[in-house]
C-alpha positions as CSV (number, residue, x, y, z in Angstrom):
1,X,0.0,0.0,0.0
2,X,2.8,2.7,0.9
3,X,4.3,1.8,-2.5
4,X,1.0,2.5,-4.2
5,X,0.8,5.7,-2.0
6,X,3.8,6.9,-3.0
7,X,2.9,7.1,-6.7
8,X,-0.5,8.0,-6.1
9,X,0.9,10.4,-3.4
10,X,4.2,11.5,-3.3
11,X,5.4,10.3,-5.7
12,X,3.6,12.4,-8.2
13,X,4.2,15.4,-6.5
14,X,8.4,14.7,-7.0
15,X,7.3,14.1,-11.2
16,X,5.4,17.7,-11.4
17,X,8.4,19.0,-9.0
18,X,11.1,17.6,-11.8
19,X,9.2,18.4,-14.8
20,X,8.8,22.1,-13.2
21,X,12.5,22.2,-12.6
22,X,13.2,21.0,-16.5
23,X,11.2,23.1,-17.9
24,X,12.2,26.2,-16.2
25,X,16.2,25.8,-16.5
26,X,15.4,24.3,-20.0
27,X,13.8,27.3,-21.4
28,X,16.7,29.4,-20.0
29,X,19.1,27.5,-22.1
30,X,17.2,27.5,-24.8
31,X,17.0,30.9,-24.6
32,X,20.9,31.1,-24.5
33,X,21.2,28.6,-27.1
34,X,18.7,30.7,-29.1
35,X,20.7,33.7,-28.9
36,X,24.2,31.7,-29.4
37,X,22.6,30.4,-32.8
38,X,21.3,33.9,-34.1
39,X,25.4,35.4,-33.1
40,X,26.4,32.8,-34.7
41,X,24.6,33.3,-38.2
42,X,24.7,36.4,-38.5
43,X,28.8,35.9,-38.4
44,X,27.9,33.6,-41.3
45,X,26.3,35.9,-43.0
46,X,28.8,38.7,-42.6
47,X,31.2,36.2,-43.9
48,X,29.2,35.1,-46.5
49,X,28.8,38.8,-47.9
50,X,32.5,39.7,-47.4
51,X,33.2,36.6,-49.9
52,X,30.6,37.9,-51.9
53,X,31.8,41.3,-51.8
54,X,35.4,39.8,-52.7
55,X,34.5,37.8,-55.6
56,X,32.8,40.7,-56.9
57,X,36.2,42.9,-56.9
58,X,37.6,40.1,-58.1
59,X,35.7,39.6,-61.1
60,X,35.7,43.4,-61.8
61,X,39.8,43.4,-61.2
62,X,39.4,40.3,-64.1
63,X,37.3,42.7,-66.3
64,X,39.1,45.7,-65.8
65,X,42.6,43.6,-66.7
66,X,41.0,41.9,-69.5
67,X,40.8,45.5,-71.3
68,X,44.2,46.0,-71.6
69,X,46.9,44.4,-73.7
70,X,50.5,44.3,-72.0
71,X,50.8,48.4,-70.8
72,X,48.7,49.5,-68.1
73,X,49.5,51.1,-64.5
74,X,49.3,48.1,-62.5
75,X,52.7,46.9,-64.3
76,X,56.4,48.8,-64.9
77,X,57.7,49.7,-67.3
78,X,59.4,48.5,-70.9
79,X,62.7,49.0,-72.3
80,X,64.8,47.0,-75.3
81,X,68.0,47.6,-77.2
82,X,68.4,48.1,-80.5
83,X,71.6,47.1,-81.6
84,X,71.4,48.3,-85.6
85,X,72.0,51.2,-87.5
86,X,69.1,50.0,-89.6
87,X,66.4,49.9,-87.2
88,X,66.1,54.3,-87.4
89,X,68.2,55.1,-90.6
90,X,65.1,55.2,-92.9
91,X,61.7,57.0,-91.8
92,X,59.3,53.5,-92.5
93,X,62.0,51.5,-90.3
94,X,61.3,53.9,-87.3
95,X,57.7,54.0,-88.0
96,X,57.6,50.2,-88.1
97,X,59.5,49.9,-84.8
98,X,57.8,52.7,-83.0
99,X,54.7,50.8,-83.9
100,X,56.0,47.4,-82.5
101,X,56.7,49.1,-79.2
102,X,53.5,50.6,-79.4
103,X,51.4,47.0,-79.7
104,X,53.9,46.1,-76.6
105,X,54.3,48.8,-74.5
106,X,57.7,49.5,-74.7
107,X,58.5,53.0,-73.7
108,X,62.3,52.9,-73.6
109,X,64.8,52.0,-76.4
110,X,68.6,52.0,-76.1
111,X,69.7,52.3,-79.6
112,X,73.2,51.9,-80.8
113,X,74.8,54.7,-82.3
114,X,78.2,54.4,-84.4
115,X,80.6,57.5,-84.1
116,X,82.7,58.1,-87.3
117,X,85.4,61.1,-87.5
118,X,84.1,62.3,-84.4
119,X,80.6,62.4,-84.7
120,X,77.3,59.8,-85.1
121,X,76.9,58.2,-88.4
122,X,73.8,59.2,-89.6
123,X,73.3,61.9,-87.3
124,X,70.4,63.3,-89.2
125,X,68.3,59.8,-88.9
126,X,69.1,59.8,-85.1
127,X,67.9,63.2,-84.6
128,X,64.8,62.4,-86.2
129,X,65.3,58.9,-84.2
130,X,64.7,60.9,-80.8
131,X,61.9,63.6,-81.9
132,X,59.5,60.8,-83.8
133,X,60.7,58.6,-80.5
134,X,58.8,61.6,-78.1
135,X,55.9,62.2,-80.4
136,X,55.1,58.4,-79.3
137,X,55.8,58.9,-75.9
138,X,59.0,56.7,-76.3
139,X,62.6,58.1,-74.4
140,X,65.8,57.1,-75.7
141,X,69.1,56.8,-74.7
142,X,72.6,56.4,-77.0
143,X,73.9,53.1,-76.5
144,X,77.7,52.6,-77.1
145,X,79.6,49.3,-76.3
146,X,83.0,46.9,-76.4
147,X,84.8,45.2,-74.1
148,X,87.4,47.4,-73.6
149,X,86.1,50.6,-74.0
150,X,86.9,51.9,-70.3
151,X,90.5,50.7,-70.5
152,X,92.4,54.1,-69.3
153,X,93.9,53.9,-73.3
154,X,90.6,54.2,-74.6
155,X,89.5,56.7,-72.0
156,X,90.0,59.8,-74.8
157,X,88.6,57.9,-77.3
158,X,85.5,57.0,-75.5
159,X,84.8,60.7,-74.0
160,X,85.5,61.8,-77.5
161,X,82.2,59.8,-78.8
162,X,80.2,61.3,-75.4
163,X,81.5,64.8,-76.8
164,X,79.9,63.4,-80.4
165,X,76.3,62.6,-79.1
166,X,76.3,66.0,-77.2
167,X,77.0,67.8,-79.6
168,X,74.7,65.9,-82.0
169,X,71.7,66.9,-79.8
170,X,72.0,70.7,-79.5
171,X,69.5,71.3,-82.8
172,X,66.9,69.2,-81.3
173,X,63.7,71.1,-81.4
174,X,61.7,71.8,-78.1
175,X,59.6,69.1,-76.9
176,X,62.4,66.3,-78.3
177,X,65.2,65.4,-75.9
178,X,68.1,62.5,-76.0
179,X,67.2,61.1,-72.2
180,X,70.9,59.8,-71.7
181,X,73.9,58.1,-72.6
182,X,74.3,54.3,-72.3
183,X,77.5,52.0,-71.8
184,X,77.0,48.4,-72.6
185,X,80.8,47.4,-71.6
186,X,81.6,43.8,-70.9
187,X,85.5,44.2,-69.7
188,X,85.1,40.3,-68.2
189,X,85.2,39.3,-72.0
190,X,88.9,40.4,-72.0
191,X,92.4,38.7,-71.4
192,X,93.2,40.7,-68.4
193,X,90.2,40.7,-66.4
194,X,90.5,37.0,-66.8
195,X,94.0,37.3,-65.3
196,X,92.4,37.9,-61.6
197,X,94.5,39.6,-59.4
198,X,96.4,43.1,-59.9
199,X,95.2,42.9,-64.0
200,X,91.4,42.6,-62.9
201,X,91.8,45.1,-60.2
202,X,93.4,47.7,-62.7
203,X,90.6,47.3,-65.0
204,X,88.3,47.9,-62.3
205,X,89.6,50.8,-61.3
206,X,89.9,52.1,-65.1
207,X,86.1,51.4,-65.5
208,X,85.1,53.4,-62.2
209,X,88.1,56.0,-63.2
210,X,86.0,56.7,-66.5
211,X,82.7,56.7,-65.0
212,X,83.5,59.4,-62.9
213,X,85.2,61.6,-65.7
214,X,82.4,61.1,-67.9
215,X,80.1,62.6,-64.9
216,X,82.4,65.7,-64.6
217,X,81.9,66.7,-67.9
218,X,78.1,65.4,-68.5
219,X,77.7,67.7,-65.2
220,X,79.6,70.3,-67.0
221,X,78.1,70.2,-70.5
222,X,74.8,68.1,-70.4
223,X,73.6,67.9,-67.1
224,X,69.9,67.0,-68.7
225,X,71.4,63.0,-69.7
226,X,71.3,60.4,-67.7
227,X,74.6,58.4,-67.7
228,X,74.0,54.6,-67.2
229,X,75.8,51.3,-67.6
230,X,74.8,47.7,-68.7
231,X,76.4,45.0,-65.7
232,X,76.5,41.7,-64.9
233,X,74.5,40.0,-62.5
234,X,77.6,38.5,-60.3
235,X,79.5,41.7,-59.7
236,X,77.6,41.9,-56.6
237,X,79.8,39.3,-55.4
238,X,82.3,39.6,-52.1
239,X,85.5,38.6,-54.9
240,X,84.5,41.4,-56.9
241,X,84.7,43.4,-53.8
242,X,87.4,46.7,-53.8
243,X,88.6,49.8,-52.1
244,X,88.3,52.8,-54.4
245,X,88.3,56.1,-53.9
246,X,88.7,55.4,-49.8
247,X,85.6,53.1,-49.7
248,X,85.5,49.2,-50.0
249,X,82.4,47.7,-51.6
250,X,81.3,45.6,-54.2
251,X,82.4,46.5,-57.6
252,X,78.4,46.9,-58.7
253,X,78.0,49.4,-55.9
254,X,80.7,51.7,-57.0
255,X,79.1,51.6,-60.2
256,X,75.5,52.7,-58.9
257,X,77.2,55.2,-57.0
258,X,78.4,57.0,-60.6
259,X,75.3,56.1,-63.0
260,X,71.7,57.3,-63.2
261,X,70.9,53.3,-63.6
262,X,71.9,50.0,-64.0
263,X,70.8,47.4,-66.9
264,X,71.6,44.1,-64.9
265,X,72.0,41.0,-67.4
266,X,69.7,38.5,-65.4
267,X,68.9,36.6,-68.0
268,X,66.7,33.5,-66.5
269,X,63.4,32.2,-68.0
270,X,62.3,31.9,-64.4
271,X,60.9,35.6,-63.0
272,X,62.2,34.4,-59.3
273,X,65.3,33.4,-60.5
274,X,65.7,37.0,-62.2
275,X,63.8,38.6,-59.3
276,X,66.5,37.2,-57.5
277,X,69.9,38.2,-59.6
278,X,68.9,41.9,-58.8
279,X,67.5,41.8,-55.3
280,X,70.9,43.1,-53.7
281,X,70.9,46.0,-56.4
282,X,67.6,47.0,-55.7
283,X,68.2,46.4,-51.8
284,X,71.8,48.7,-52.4
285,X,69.8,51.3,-54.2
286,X,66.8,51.3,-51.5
287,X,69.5,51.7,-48.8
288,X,71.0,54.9,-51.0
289,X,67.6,56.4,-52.0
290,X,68.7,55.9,-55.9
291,X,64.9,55.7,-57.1
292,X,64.4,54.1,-60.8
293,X,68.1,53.3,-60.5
294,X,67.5,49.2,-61.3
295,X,66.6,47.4,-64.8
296,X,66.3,43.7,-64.7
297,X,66.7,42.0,-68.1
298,X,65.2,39.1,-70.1
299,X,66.6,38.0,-73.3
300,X,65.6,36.3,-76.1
301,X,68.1,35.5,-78.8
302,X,68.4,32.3,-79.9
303,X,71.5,30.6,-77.8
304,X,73.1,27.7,-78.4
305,X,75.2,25.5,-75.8
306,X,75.6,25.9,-72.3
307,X,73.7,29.4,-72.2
308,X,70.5,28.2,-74.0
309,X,69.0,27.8,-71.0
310,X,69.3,32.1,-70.1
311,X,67.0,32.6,-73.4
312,X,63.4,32.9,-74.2
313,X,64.6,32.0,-77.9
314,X,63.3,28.1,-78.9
315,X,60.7,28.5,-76.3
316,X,57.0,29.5,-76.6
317,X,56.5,33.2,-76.8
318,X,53.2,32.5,-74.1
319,X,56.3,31.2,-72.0
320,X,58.0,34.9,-72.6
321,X,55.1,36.2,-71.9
322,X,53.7,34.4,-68.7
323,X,57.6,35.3,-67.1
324,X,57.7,38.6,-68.4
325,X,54.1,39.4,-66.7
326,X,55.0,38.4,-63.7
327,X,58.5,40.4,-63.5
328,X,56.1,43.9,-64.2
329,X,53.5,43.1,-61.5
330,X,56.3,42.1,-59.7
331,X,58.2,45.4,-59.9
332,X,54.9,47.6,-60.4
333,X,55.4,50.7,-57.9
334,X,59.0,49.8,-56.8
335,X,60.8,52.9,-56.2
336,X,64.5,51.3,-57.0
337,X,63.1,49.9,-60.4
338,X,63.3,51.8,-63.7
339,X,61.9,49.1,-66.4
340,X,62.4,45.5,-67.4
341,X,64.8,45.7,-70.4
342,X,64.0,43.1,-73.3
343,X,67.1,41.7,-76.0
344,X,66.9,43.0,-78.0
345,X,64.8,44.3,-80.9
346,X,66.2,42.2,-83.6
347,X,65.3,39.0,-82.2
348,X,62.3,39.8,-79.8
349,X,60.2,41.3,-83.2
350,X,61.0,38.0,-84.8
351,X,60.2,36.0,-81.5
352,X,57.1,37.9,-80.9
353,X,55.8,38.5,-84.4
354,X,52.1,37.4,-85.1
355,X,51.8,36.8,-80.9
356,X,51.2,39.9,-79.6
357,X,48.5,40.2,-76.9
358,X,48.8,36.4,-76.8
């Protein structure tokens, strides 16, 4: 009977007293619960819309990118050599290679100049070169060359050809202007730098010696060029390292020191393989406050041997193209970086022709 009781009794009472106590603490944590839930989707849905809102930049960024050929801002700048008289002598070869930098956004062109009896062979066709160059928006510089141009015997003879381009430049009408003199001087190629030692010292010191007298009289005469140099990648090197003019540093740093900017040969089909042949130029000229001071390089002449593999030539221009565009968003904005410089405008119109905007 108590047992009976109990349920009929007591018992009961205890179920309503739990149910009670359930349902009290249980609609408090729903309630919590609830609120948890509501934080927590609406986190979701803040997420959900930032991905939205990215996607939609994204696609826009696409669109905006898909307008444009190869120039735009979001990339640096071009640059090539031209290595032949031909390329400027007649009026449709300039028109046909201002229009090829045109289609590829090249807005710098180093182009060889001969000097004959003291002035530039075909003076007349590079005057013309420079003022047709600026009606296209296009700078260039006067690009001399050799091996052994800064040996202190050639000293005279090389200042005599910067005296020839000055000069050649004083009729140039307003508006048109030669933007600087260029050096593409490989003394490495030569018997005595391969000496080491006291012979690759000296012509070290020769090639700084002349850098410095060609800025004392460009200061002097032209202070309006530029004065630049073409260099190696591995004269960044501590063995190439020297004390001149009471200061020890690598050779390349000297050489910034003198120029307006530095073409460095870091010819590699791989962008982070070039990115990386100039990062201690760039870091060097960052340290010094030398801004536009840097041009890495591509090339793409058709090498055989044991340098094929530093060359776009034999590969697929979309393989030129793919490295190349990641070099200029690489270097878009850098302070330290001029332009990408392409070699040269011989080969690269062959190498690109029918592929542009590929």
């Amino acid at each position: 009977m108590r047992l009976a009781s109990y349920f009929e009794t007591d018992g009961f009472a205890f179920v309503i007293r739990s149910k009670t106590f359930l349902i009290k603490y249980w609609a408090s944590f729903y309630g919590l619960l609830n609120e948890f839930l509501l934080l927590i989707e609406s986190l979701v849905g803040l997420y959900l819309n930032m991905v939205m809102i990215r996607s939609l930049f994204a696609a826009l960024s696409l669109m905006i990118a898909g307008s444009f050929c190869v120039a735009n801002e979001s990339r640096s700048d071009l640059g090539m050599w031209a290595w032949k008289q031909a390329h400027f002598d007649r009026p449709e070869s300039r028109v046909t290679m201002f229009d090829f930098c045109e289609r590829e956004g090249i807005t710098h062109i180093d182009q060889h100049v001969s000097i004959r009896n003291g002035a530039i062979a075909n003076a007349d066709a590079f005057r013309q070169l420079i003022i047709e160059a600026a009606e296209r928006g296009i700078t260039v510089n006067a690009l001399r060359g050799d091996k052994k141009m800064f040996f202190a015997e050639n000293h005279t003879r090389t200042m005599s050809a910067i005296e020839a381009i000055v000069a050649s430049i004083q009729t140039l009408p307003e508006g048109a202007k030669l933007l600087g003199i260029k050096f593409d001087v490989e003394p490495y190629l030569t018997a005595e730098w391969k000496a080491g030692g006291e012979s690759r010292k000296t012509v070290m010191f020769d090639y700084l010696s002349f850098l410095d007298e060609a800025r004392v009289y460009l200061n002097a005469e032209a202070p309006e060029l530029e004065l630049a140099v073409d260099v190696p990648f591995w004269w960044d090197k501590a063995e190439h390292e020297l004390r001149y003019e009471g200061s020890t540093k690598r050779f390349v740093y000297h050489i910034q020191d003198r120029v307006d900017w530095v073409g460095i040969m870091s010819y590699r089909r791989d962008p982070g393989t070039t990115a990386l042949l100039v990062a201690d130029e760039i870091k060097y000229a960052a340290d010094q406050s030398m801004f536009r001071s840097v041009a890495p390089t591509m090339e793409t002449s058709k090498l055989s041997g044991k340098e094929a593999h530093i060359s776009f030539g034999g590969v697929p221009a979309t393989e030129f193209r793919a490295a190349l565009d990641s070099l200029r968003i690489r270097y878009a904005g850098n302070l330290q970086v001029r332009c990408i410089m392409l070699h040269h405008y011989g080969s690269l119109s062959s190498y690109l022709k029918g592929l542009f905007c590929a």
